[in-house]
C-alpha angles and dihedrals in degrees: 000000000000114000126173129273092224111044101009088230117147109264122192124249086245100049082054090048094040097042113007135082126236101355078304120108112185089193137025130183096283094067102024138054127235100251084052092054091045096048086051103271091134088055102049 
């Protein structure tokens, strides 16, 4: 189950696909906001 490295919270396998970065996302939705994901935060 992928979660996420800042915040440990339970991430979907498309979110992961969609923002993260090698199977790896280092913020989700609970501990950053949309305009960050969009810009690559997820991916950091």
């Amino acid at each position: 189950m992928p979660v996420c490295n800042n915040c440990e919270r339970y991430v979907s396998h498309d979110f992961v696909r969609v923002f993260g970065r090698e199977g790896e996302v280092e913020h989700c939705i609970d501990c950053a906001r949309n305009a960050d994901l969009h810009a690559g935060a997820a991916a950091r």
